[in-house]
N, C-alpha and C positions, 0 to 999 in steps of 0.2 A: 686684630692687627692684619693690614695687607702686607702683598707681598710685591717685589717685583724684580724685574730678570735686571742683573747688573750686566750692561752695555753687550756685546756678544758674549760674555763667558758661561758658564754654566751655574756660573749663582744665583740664588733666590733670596734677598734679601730683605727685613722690615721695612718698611714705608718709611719709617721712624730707627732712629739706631744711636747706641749710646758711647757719647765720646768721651775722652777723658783729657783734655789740654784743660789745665790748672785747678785740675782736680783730685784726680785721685793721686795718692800717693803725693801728694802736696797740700791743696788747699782743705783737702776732707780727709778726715781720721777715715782710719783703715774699717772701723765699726759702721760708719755711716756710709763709707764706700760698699760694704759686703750688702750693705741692706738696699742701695743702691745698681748694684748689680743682681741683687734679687727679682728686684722688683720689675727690669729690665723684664727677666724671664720671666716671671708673671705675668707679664703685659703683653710678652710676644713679642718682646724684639729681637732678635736672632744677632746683629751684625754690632760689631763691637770693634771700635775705631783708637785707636792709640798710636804713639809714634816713641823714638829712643830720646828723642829733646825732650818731652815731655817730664820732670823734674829729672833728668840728665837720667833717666832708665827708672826712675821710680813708679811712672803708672806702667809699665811694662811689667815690672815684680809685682808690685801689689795685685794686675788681674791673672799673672801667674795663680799667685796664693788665690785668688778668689774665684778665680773658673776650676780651678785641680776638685776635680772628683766628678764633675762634670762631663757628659761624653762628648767626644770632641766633635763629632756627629752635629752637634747641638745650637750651635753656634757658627759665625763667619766671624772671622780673626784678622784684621788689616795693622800693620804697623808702616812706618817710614823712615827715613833715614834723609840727611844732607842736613843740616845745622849742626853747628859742633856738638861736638862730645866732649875733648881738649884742647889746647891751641895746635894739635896736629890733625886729630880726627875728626874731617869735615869729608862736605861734599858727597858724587858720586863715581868715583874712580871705581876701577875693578877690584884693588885692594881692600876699599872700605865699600861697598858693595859686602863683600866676601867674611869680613869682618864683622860690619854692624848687624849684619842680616845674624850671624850666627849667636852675636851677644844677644841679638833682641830673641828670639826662639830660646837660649838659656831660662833671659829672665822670663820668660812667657810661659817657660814648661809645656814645650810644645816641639814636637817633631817640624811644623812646616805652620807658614801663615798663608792664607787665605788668598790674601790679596796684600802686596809691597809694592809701596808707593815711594817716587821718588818726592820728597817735599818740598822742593821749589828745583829748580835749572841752576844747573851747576856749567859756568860759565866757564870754568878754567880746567875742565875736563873734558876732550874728546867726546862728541855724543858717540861716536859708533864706538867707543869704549864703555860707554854706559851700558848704551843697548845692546853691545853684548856681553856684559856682565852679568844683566839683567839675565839676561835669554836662559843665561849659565844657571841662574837661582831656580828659573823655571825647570829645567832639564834636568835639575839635580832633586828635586819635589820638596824642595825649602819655599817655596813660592807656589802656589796654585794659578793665581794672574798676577799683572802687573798695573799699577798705576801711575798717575803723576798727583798734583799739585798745584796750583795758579802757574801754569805754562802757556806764554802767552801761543798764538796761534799760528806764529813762524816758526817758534821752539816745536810744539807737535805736529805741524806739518814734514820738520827735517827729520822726525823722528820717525814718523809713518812713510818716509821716502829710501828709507837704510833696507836694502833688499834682506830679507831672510830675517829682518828682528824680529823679538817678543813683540808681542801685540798689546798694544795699552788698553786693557778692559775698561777701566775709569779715572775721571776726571775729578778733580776735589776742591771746588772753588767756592768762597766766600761770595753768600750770597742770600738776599732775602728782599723781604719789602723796600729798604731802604741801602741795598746796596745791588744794583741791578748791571755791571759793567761788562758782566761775560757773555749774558744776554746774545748782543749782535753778532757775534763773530765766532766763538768758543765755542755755545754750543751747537749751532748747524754744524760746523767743523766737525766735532764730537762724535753727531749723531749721525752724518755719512760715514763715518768707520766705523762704527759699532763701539764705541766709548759712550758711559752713562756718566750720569753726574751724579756725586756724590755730596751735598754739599754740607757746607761750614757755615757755625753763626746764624744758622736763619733765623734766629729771634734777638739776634746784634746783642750778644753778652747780656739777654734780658733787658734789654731798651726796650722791645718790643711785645712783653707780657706787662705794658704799662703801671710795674709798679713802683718807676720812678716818675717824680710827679716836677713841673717847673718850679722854681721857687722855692723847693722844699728838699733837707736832708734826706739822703739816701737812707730807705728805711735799716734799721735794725738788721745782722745777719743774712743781707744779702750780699750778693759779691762785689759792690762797690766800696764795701765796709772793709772787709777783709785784704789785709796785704799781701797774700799770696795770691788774690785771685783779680784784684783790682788794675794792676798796671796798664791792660790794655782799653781799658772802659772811656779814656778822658777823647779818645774816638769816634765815640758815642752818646757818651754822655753832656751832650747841651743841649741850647734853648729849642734849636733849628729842629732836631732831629726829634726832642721831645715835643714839638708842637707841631710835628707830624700824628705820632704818636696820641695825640689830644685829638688829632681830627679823625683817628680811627678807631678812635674809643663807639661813637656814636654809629660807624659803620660793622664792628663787629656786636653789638645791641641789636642791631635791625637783622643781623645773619643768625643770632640767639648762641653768637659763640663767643668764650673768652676772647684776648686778643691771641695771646700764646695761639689759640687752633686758627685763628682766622691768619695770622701768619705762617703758621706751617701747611696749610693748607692750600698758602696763596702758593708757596713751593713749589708743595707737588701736584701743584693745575700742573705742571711742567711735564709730557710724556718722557722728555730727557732726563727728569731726575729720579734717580733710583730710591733714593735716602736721603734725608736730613737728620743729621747729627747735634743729639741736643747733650750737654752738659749737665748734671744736676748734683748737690750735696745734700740732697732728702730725698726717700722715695719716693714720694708723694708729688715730686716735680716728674719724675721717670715716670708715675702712671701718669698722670695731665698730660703730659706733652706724649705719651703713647696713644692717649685716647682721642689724638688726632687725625690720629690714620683713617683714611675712607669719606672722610668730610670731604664736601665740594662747595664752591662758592660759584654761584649763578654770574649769568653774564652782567649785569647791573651793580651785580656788589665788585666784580673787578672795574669796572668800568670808576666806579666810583672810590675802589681802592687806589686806580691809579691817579684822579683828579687830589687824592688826598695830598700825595706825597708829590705831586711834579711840582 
């Protein structure tokens, strides 16, 4: 596993890092999550991505219970907040700043996280309430850095113009082969202030370890099948984006890599992106998708990655 520095802060993070949105503590028994976060550390991945929406605190408890015994040393710890919790507890006010930060560190069993991310813009709160509530998490050492979430590029420019705030270490935007939109503008943004990216989905809910096929039922026990994990896949899941998908079958064969690595590889050509965060409910997905780290793909194979998909 490589490693790389997350945006100005002092963290050194996996290439590769394991998330948990409609995973743990939801779509996957607690037995295949522990074996799942083994294998994680097996493989070397150090940075472990969760948030309080994620089964409304449930993957938050469960890697409580599944990092405790573990030295905290060992690991980077990122959670987020702003989607509900109840029909009162939303957003990023100072209030619930103050609040979720402290529930999520309960269920996490943990003194301080790593790195707190705001999870999308919170439009009906004051940003210089934000960002100094934030400042507040960082100064009290419940927060190590700060992050955001798909903030479009006038949100973090008014945010990096608030004299004296926390500094956004990283950026966390949905992004991969087939979803390229931050690209132009986000991340130069990003990368003049020392924000890294973080990002989400880069193998699209498994669209792009092609083993969904056109034409044909989603196979057996993967997350198209399953209800807890399936709701956001119909996104993803067609003709268009699968027969994308079919034209890059042939170009990761000539690169002699699965498609999984030849997508997360295509990622992290990116000097901006720190980590990509993959999801799995087997171990056996956590090491594949770890054993991507350090691959590079030649100028010919992007060049042809990119005729694939425009």
């Amino acid at each position: 596993m490589k490693y790389r520095k997350l945006g100005a802060s002092d963290l050194s993070v996996s290439e590769i890092s394991l998330g948990s949105w409609l995973t743990f503590g939801l779509g996957v028994d607690d037995a295949a999550g522990r074996a799942c976060v083994d294998a994680a550390f097996d493989s070397g991945i150090n940075f472990i991505d969760t948030s309080n929406i994620y089964g409304l605190g449930a993957a938050e408890a469960f890697l409580g219970k599944a990092l405790k015994g573990r030295a905290r040393s060992s690991y980077v710890l990122a959670t987020k907040l702003f989607f509900p919790m109840t029909e009162t507890d939303k957003g990023l006010s100072r209030a619930q700043i103050r609040k979720q930060l402290d529930l999520s560190l309960e269920r996490l069993g943990t003194d301080y996280v790593d790195l707190y991310q705001c999870h999308r813009y919170d439009a009906q709160t004051p940003l210089a309430e934000t960002m100094e509530a934030l400042g507040e998490a960082v100064k009290s050492g419940k927060a190590r850095w700060i992050g955001f979430s798909e903030w479009a590029p006038a949100q973090i420019s008014a945010a990096l113009a608030i004299p004296g705030a926390a500094r956004f270490v990283s950026s966390q935007p949905q992004y991969s082969i087939i979803a390229r939109r931050h690209e132009p503008e986000v991340f130069p943004l990003c990368a003049k202030h020392g924000i890294g990216q973080i990002v989400w989905s880069p193998l699209a809910q498994g669209i792009l370890t092609g083993k969904y096929k056109r034409g044909a039922p989603p196979p057996a026990g993967t997350r198209a099948t399953s209800p807890d994990m399936s709701g956001f896949m119909s996104h993803w899941l067609n003709d268009e984006n699968l027969a994308k998908v079919d034209r890059l079958r042939p170009i990761a064969a000539q690169a002699g890599m699965t498609l999984a690595h030849l997508a997360l590889a295509w990622v992290l050509r990116r000097p901006e992106v720190a980590s990509a965060i993959v999801g799995a409910s087997r171990p056996e997905q956590v090491a594949e998708n770890a054993a991507a780290s350090g691959k590079i793909l030649s100028a010919d194979l992007l060049r042809a990655i990119d005729a694939a998909v425009a």
